[in-house]
MIDOGU-928275 format. One record per residue (C-alpha): x, y, z. Coordinates in pm, whole numbers, padded with zeros to 5 digits, always signed. Each point is the difference from the previous one (the first is absolute). Layout:
REM MIDOGU-928275
XYZ ...
This chain:
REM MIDOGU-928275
-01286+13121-00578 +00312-00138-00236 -00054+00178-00378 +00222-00135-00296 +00243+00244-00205 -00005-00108-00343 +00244+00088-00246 -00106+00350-00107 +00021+00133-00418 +00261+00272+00048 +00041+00043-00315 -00267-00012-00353 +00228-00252-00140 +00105-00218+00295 -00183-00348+00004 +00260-00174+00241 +00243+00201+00290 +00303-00164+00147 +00052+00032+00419 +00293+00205-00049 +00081+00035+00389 -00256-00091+00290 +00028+00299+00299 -00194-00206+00229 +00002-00356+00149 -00272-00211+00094 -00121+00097+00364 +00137+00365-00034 -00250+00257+00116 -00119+00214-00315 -00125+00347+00003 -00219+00179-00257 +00235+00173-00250 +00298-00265+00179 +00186-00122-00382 -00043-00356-00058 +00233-00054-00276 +00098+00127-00303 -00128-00172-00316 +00169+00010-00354 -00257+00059-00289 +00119-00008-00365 +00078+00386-00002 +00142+00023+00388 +00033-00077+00340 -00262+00116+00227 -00067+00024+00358 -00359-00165+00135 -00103+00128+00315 -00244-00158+00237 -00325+00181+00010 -00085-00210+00374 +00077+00007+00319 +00131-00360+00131 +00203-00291+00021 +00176-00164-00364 -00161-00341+00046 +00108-00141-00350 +00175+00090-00309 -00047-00116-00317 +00370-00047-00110 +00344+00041+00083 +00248+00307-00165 +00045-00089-00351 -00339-00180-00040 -00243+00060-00254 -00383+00066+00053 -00277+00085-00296 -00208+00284+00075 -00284-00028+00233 +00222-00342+00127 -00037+00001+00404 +00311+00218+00098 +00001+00005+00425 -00298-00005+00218 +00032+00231+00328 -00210-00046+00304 +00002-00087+00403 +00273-00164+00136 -00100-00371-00021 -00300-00002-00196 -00072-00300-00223 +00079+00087-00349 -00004-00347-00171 -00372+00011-00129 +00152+00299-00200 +00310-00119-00129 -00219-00269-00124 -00256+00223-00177 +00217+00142-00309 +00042-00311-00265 +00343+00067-00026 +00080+00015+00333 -00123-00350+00158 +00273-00150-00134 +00233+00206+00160 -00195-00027+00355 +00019-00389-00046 +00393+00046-00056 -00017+00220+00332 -00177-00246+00165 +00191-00337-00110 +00223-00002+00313 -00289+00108+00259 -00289-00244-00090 +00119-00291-00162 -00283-00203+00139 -00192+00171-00249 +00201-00171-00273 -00115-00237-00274 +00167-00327+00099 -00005+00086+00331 +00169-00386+00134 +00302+00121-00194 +00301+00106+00229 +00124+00357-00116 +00345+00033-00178 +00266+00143+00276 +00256+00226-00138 +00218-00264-00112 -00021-00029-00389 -00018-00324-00217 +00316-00067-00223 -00070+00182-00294 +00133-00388-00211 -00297-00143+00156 -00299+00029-00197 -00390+00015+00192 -00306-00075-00149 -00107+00375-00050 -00326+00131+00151 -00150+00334+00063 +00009-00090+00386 +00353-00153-00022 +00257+00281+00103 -00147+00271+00232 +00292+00222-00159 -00168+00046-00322 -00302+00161+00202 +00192+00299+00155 -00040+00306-00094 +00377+00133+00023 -00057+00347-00131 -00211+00031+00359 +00311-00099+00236 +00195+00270+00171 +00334-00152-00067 -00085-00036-00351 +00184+00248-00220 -00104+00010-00362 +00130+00145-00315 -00106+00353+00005 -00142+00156-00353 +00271+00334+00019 -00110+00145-00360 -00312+00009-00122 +00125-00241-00338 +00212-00253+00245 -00151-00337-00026 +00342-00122+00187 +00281+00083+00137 +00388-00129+00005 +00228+00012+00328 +00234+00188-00058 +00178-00050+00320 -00147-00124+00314 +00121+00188+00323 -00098-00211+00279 +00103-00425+00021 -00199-00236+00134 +00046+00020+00377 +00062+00325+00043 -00235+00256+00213 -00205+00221-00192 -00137+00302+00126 -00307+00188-00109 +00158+00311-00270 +00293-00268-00099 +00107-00025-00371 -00110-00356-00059 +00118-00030-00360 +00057+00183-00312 -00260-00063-00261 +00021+00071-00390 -00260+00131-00146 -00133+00101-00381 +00112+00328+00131 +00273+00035+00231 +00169-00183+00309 -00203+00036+00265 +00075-00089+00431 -00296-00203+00154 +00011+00085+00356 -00130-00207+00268 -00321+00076+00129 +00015-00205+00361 +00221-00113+00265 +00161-00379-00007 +00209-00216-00159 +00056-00068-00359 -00088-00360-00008 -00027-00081-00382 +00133+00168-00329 -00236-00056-00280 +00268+00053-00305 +00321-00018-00033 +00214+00355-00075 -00051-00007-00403 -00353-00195-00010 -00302+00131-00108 -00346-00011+00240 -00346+00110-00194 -00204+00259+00255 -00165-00118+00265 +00230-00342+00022 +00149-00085+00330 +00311+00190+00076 +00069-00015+00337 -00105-00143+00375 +00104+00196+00281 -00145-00142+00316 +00130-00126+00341 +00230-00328+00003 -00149-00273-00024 -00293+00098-00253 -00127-00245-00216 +00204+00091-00344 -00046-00283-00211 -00403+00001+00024 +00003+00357-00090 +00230-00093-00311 -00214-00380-00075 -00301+00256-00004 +00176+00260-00246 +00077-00240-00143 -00305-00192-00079 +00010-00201+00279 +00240-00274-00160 +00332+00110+00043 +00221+00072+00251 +00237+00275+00073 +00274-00237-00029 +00156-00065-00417 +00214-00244+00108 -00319-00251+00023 -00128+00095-00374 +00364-00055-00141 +00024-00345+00156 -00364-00044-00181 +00144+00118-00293 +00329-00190+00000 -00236-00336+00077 -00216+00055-00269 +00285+00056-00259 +00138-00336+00153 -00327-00139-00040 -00024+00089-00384 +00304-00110-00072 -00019-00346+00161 -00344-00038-00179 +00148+00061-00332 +00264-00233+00041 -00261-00287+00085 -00200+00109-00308 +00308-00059-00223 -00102+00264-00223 +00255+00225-00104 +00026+00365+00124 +00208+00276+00019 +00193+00027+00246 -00037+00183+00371 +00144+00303+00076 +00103-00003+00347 +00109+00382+00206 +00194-00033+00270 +00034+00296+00220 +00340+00092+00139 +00011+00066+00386 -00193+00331+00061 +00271+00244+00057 +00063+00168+00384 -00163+00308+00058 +00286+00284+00099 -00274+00259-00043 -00293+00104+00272 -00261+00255+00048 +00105+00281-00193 +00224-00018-00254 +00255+00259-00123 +00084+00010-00363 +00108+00279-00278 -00314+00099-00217 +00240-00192-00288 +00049-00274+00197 -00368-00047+00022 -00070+00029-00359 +00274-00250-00113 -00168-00267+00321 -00341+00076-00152 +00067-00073-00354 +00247-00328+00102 -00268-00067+00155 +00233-00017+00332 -00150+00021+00366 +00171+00225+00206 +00001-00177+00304 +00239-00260-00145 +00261+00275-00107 +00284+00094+00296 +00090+00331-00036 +00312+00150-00011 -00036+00331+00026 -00020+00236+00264 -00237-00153+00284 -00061-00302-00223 -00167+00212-00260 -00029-00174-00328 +00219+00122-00332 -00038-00068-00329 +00328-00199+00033 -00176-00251+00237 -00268-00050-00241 +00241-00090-00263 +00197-00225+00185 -00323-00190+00172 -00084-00300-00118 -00276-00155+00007 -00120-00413+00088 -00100-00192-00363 -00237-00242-00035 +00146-00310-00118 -00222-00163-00296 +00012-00322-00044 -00114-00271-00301 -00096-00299+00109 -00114-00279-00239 -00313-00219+00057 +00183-00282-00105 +00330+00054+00261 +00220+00088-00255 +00178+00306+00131 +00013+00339-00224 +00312+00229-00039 -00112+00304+00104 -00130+00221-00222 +00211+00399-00085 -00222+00272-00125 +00168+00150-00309 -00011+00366-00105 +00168+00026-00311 +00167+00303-00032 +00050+00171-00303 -00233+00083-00305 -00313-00102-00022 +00033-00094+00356 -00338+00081+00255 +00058+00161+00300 -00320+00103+00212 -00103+00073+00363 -00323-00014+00199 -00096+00209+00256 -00264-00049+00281 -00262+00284-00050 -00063+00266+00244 -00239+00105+00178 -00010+00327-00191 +00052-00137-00354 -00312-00226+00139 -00255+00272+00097 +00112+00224-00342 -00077-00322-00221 -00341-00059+00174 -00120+00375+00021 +00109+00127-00334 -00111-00345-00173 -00320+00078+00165 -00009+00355-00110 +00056-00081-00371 -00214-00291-00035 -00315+00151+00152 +00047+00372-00061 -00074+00101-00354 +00320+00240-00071 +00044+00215-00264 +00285+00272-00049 +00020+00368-00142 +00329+00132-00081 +00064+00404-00046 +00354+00161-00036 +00077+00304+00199 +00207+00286-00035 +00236+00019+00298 +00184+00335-00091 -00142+00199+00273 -00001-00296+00226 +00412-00026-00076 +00049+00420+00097 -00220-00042+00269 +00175-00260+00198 +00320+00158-00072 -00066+00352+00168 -00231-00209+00294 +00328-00217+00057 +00177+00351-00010 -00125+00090+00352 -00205-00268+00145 +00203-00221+00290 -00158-00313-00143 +00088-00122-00320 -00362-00004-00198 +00032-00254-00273 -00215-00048-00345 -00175-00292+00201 -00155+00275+00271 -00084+00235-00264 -00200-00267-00148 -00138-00129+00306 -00102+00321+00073 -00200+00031-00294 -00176-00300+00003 -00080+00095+00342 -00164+00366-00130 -00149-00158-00304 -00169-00298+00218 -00216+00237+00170 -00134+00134-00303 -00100-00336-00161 -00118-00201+00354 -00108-00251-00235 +00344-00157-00087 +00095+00053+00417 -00262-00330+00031 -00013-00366+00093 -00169-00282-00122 -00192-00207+00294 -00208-00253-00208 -00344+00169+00083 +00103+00356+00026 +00258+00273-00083 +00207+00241+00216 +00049+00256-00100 +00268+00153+00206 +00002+00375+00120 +00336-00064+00151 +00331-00019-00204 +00219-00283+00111 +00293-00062-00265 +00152-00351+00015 +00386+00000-00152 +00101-00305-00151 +00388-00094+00162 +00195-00222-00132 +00169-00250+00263 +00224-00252-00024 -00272-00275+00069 -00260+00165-00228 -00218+00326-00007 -00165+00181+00270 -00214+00328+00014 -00017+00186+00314 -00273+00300-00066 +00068+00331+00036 -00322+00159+00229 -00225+00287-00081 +00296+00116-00247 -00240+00278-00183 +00091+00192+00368 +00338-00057+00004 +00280+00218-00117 +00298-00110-00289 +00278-00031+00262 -00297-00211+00290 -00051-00216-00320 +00338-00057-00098 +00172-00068+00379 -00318-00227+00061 +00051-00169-00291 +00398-00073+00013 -00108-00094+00351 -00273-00312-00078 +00315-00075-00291 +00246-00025+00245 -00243-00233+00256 -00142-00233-00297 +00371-00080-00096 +00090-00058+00345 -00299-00193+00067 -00127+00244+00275 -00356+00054-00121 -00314+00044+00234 -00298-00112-00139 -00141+00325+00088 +00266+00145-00321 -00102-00277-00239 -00404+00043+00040 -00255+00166-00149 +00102+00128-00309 -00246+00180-00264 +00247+00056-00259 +00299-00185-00098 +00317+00166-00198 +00286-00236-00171 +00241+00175-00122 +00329-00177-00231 +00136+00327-00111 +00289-00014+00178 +00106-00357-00165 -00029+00159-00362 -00379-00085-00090 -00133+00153-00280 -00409-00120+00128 -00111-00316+00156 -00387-00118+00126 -00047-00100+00380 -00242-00192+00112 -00236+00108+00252 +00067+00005+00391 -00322-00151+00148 -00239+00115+00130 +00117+00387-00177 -00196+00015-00342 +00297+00189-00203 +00366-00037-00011 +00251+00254-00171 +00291-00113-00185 +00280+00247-00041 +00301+00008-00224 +00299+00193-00073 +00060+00352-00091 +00142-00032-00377 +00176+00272-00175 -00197+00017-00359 -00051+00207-00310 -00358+00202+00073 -00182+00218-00231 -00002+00340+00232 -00129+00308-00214 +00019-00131-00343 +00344-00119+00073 +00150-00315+00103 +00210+00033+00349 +00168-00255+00256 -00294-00059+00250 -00026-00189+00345 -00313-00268-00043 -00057-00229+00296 -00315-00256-00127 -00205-00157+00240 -00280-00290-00021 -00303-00034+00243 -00151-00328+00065 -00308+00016+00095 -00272-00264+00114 -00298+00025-00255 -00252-00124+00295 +00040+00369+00139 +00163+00238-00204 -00056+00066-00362 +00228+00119-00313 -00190+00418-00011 +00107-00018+00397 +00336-00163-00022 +00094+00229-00260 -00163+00290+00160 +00247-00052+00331 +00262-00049-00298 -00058+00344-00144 +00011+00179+00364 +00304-00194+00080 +00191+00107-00315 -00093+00405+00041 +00149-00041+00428 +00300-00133-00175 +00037+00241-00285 -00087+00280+00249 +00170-00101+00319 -00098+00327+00159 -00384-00094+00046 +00043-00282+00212 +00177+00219+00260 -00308+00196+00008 
């Protein structure tokens, strides 16, 4: 007898898991303990294993889709059993079984006299009375199709992604393992690989654009697949995958407005018309070799690559080639309501003083997700900040005589790292998270390091660094550096922090305040080592003093703890000898 999988809680926070990859296809044989797929919860990616013997009869979304929890997941039984009183059952699924169903029982239909839509679309110019039975496109579940490939969520803070470059053209044959695209994360640049055999049928986005998760990305299916109802659907059902229609809408409706105005013979301003140069050739397909300053200079000219002919060796694209491209202009046009013709209009910068000069920038995906989660974090965490100067004498002899024999450099960052570390597991209470109707406390120590990028600010976490040596630290550290600069982050090195260190000694920072790294309930804000006059004996001396501010989120931790942690962290400092203990 079929039984249904629903989605399972595999986690005390999760309330929704995304299919992250399905490991079975409908009408495989499953065993008891077989894996099913693996499902990503808001702390990781899990595998869910069948706990039947049988045949996968129906599952409950695609890779990439979302499901609540308890949401009907798969349902396993005997090979051809009737599952559709099931499907049917769960409230949220019976519209999904009536999407299923569409093409197999249209007799079943409202308006049942009514001829069904063939493939063919309508011209988007043409406008039909709208109704909910109208378009059979709008009723299809795409995130259910097996040539459907969606915008995967690759961090747990992406909302969408950018492609970065897309490795595969429309056309070409795509084999399951294939790099599909790169895709640009909050985080890093990522490869999307394909998951199934075929035929790359439809690109989604152009190389640049920007697709929110779970938006249509790709098709790959067999030739002669119905694209554009996949796309009408994704769509909403009223547009088609062709722009060329919904610029000739466009262009007829500004024609429109204009000829209106003139019949109105009320004056208006006048019409800006764009007229797009010929789109240039493209000299550049599949993958495309360029310097790493080639790329920068395309990216912020906001050049695509494909365009450029290279001229170095192989056709690999310089710097030179970048300068010397040029690019098509769009040609703007005034043209008065009343016929009169305009001289066209010169934007002037005036050189000079006084004199504004400005540029905008699109915002990245990075700067994106650090606006959001910090905005977040200070608006609905109640911060406040304690600030305690530290001797750093010892700490300064130390690291000289450690850097005296040790293979790895150790620098003041790892001694402080390793501190915190020590001092966290004496004061669990500043090692926990917030989650709205509990607290965490932590028994783990997992140090996030903030990194400054190019793009922004990224904190791959340092794990269980209270059992970790000064050089482990310090080579794992310049390690996650190295990789957030270069973009090469897992998600696996940017999760599940407990703690979070900033430090801005190094740029000549006498003391700053951070704000808090969600979900972490304390950050630690380090600056500088100053040189000083200290009082030392009754007598005033030259003194190292490094001050440092923790931020902590009232909701869990309170000033006697924060200042307690404080207290511990200042003696592992001023002693460096009993954290190696």
């Amino acid at each position: 007898m079929a039984e249904k999988i629903l989605m399972p809680r595999l986690s005390d926070t999760m309330t929704e898991g995304v299919i992250a990859a399905w490991h079975k296809n409908v009408g495989d044989a499953v065993k008891k303990g077989d894996l099913l797929a693996e499902i990503e919860t808001d702390k990781a990616t899990m595998e869910l294993e069948s706990y039947k013997d049988g045949v996968l009869l129906h599952r409950g979304g695609e890779d990439g889709a979302k499901l609540q929890v308890n949401d009907l997941l798969a349902i396993v039984g005997d090979k051809g059993e009737d599952i559709s009183g099931m499907i049917g059952g769960n409230g949220k699924q019976v519209a999904d079984s009536k999407s299923q169903d569409a093409g197999k029982k249209p007799e079943k239909e409202p308006n049942s006299d009514k001829k069904p839509e063939t493939g063919n679309q309508q011209p988007a110019t043409e406008k039909q009375p709208e109704t909910s039975n109208q378009n059979p496109a709008s009723d299809i579940d795409i995130s259910k199709m097996e040539e459907v490939v969606l915008m995967p969520r690759l961090s747990d803070t992406m909302t969408e992604g950018v492609i970065a470059s897309w490795q595969k053209n429309v056309g070409d044959d795509v084999k399951k393992g294939d790099i599909l695209a790169e895709i640009e994360t909050d985080k890093a640049t990522m490869e999307l690989e394909s998951y199934k055999d075929g035929k790359l049928l439809y690109q989604g986005a152009k190389q640049g654009d920007k697709i929110a998760v779970n938006e249509l990305l790709a098709i790959i299916g067999k030739e002669g697949f119905d694209v554009n109802k996949v796309v009408a659907a994704a769509k909403g059902g009223n547009k088609t995958q062709e722009p060329v229609a919904k610029d000739n809408a466009d262009q007829q409706k500004a024609e429109g407005d204009v000829s209106k105005t003139a019949s109105s013979g009320v004056p208006q301003q006048p019409v800006e018309k764009q007229t797009a140069q010929p789109e240039p050739q493209v000299v550049n397909e599949g993958r495309i070799f360029a310097s790493p300053l080639a790329k920068k200079l395309a990216e912020e000219k906001g050049i695509d690559l494909k365009y450029v002919k290279g001229t170095g060796d192989n056709g690999r694209i310089t710097k030179g080639d970048i300068d010397n491209y040029k690019q098509p202009e769009m040609k703007s046009e005034k043209a008065e309501v009343s016929g009169e013709q305009k001289p066209e209009v010169v934007n002037y910068t005036p050189s000079g003083v006084g004199g504004e000069d400005f540029e905008e920038v699109p915002v990245s995906q990075m700067r994106k997700t650090i606006a959001r989660r910090l905005a977040e974090s200070m608006f609905t965490a109640p911060h406040f900040y304690l600030t305690m100067s530290i001797d750093m004498d010892a700490c300064v002899a130390a690291r000289k005589k450690i850097n005296e024999s040790s293979a790895v450099k150790i620098s003041f960052n790892d001694l402080v790292l390793k501190a915190v570390a020590v001092a966290l597991k004496q004061h669990p209470k500043v090692n926990s998270s917030w989650l709205g109707e509990k607290i965490r406390i932590n028994h783990h120590v997992n140090i996030g390091v903030a990194v400054a990028v190019e793009e922004g600010l990224l904190v791959p976490v340092v794990r269980f660094a209270d059992t970790k040596q000064l050089s482990q630290i310090a080579t794992e550290v310049k390690t996650l550096a190295d990789k957030a600069k270069n973009k090469k982050l897992q998600p696996a090195e940017w999760e599940g922090s407990t703690f979070t260190i900033s430090n801005l000694g190094m740029f000549g920072i006498d003391e700053f305040t951070a704000i808090i790294n969600p979900p972490d309930a304390c950050i630690l804000a380090v600056g500088g080592i100053a040189q000083i006059p200290v009082v030392k004996n009754g007598a005033i001396v030259p003194g190292n003093v490094m001050k440092v501010t923790l931020s902590c989120d009232h909701r869990v931790v309170d000033g006697a703890t924060g200042s307690a942690f404080l207290q511990t962290l200042k003696s592992l400092l001023e002693e460096p000898l009993r954290m190696l203990v």
